[in-house]
N, C-alpha and C positions, 0 to 999 in steps of 0.2 A: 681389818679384813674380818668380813663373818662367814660364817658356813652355813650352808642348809642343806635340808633334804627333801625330795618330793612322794607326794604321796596321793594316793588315790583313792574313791571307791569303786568294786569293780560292778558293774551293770546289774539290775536284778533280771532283766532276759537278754540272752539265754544266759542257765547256771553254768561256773564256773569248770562243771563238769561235764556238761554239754559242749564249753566252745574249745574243751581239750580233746575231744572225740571227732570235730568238722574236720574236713579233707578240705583240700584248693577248691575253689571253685571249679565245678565243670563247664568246661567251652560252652560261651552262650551261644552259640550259632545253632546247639543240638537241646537250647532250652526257649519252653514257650514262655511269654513274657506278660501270657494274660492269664487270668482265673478268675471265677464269679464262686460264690459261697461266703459261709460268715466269717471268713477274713480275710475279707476283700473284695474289692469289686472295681477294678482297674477302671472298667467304663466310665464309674462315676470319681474318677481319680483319687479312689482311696487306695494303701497301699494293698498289695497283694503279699498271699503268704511266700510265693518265690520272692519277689522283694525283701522280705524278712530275711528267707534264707539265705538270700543271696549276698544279703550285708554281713550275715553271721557267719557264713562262708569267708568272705573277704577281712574280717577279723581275725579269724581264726589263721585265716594263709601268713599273716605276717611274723608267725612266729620259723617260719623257714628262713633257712640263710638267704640275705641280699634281698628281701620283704622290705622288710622296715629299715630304710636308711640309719646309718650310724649315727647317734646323738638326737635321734626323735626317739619322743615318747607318747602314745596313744591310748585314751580308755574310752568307751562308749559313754554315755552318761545313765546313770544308774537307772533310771525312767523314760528314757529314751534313745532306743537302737537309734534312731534315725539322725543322731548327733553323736559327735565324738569327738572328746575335747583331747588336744594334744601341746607340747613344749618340744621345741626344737631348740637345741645346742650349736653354736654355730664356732668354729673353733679356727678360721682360717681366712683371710680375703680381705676385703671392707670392712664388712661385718663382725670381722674377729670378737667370742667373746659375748655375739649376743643372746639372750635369754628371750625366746618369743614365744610366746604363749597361742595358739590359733586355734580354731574349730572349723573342722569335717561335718557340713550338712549335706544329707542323703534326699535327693527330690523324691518322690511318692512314686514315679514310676521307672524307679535306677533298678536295672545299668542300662537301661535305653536313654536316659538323660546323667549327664554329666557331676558328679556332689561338686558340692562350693565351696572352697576354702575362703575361709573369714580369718585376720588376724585381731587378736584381740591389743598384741602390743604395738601401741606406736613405734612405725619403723620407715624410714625415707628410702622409697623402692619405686622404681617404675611399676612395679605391676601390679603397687599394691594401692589402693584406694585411700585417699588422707581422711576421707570422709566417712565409711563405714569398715575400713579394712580389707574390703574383699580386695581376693587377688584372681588375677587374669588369669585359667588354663590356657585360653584362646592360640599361644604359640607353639607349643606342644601338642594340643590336642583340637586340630582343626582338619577333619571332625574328631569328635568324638564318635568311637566307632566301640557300641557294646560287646561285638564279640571278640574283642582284640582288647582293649584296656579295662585296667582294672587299679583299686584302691592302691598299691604298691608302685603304678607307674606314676600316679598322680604326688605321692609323697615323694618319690623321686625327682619330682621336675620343682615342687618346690623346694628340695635342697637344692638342684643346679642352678636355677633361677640367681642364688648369689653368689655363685662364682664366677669369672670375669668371664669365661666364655660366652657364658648364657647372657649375662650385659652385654657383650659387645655386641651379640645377633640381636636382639630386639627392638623392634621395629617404633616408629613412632603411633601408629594407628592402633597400635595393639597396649598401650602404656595408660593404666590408670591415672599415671601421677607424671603429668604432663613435665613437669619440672624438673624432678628426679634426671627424667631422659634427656632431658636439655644440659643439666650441668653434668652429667657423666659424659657428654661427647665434648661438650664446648669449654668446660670444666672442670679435672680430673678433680683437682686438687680440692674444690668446694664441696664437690660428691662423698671425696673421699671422708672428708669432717663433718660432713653430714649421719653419714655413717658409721664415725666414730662415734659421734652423738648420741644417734638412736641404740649404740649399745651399752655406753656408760648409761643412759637412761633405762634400759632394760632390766642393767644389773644393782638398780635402786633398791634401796631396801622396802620402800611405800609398791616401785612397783611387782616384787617378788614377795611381800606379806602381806601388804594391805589391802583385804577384800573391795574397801571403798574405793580401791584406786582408778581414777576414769580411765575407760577402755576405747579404743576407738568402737568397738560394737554395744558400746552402752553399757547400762547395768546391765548384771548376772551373774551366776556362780560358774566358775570353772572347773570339773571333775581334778585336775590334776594341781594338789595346796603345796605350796613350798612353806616349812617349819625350819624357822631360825634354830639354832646350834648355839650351845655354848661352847666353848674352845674344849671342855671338858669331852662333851661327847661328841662334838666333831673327831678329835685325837684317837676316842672308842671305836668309831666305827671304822677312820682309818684302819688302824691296827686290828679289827676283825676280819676286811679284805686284805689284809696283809702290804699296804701303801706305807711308804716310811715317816716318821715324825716329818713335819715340817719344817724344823730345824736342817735336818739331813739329809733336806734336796738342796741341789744345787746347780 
């Protein structure tokens, strides 16, 4: 067994002390969605500065209770608002146990279009693409409706997406990964070690250190590093959150 720890850099816009000072979003039904001047010009699909704020907005909310699902973790990427790389925990289900690494891309004219979740780690999902990773909102958010959902709903649905409820409702029209949805209905038991698989593979040590590691979204760097542990300072950091020796669980 080894230990790690993750880590991040945090965005260079906005500063640290700007995205502690944003409020929730305000209801976009009472926000205009276009603007011309030098930053931006929607017409010609470049981003607008409400788009800017309105991501920075949507960062910033997640630090309120029931924001950010339990066991996700989020950073922008240091050079660009308009990506945000995240690791999701998954501690319960199929899935039990897996380490998935994904990214949050913001189109140029959000929140009147929809961001794209891409997973970077191989994982055997109906709605997730075997091909480039992306995953389906389409059953949750059909439409998408700017003045009602926001960055919090959509990390929410892909936590439910793997628990058995959310399998059991989805459809086959709606299924990136045609297969997947085949052997979960006609096939518990193959699904199931499917997904035992994809999380023994997650909690690899190549796929949780190794930069080189192939991603289903190709090369790139990921905002959020996992850093191996030696037993030594695994034990330290236990024992600074106040968790007992390893020895003395039971």
């Amino acid at each position: 067994m080894y230990g790690y720890s993750i880590y991040g850099e945090p965005p260079s816009t906005p500063s640290r002390s700007s995205r502690s000072q944003l409020t929730p979003a305000t209801p976009r039904s009472s926000v205009m969605t276009t603007h011309t001047g030098p930053s931006g010009d929607a017409g010609n699909g470049n981003p607008t500065l409400i788009t800017y704020t309105t991501i920075s907005q949507e960062y910033a909310s997640l630090r309120y209770p029931g924001h950010c699902p339990l066991g996700m973790y989020l950073i922008p990427d240091k050079s660009n608002l308009f990506v945000w790389d995240g690791v999701f925990f998954i501690h319960q289900g199929y899935y039990s146990d897996c380490i998935l690494k994904f990214r949050l891309i913001f189109p140029k004219d959000y929140p009147n279009s929809a961001p794209q979740v891409q997973f970077l780690t191989d994982v055997f999902h109906p709605l997730i693409s075997q091909k480039d990773g992306s995953f389906n909102l389409s059953p949750r958010f059909r439409p998408w409706r700017p003045s009602e959902h926001h960055v919090y709903d959509v990390l929410h649905w892909v936590k439910a997406s793997f628990k058995k409820q959310a399998l059991d409702e989805i459809k086959d029209h709606d299924c990136f990964n045609k297969e997947a949805f085949r052997l979960y209905h006609e096939s518990t038991s193959s699904f199931a070690a499917l997904a035992t698989q994809s999380s023994m593979l997650s909690q690899s040590a190549s796929a949780l250190f190794d930069k080189d590691h192939p991603s289903m979204a190709g090369k790139g760097t990921h905002g959020i590093a996992f850093k191996e542990l030696k037993h030594d300072q695994l034990d330290a950091i236990r024992k600074k959150i106040g968790l007992r020796d390893w020895g003395d669980e039971s």
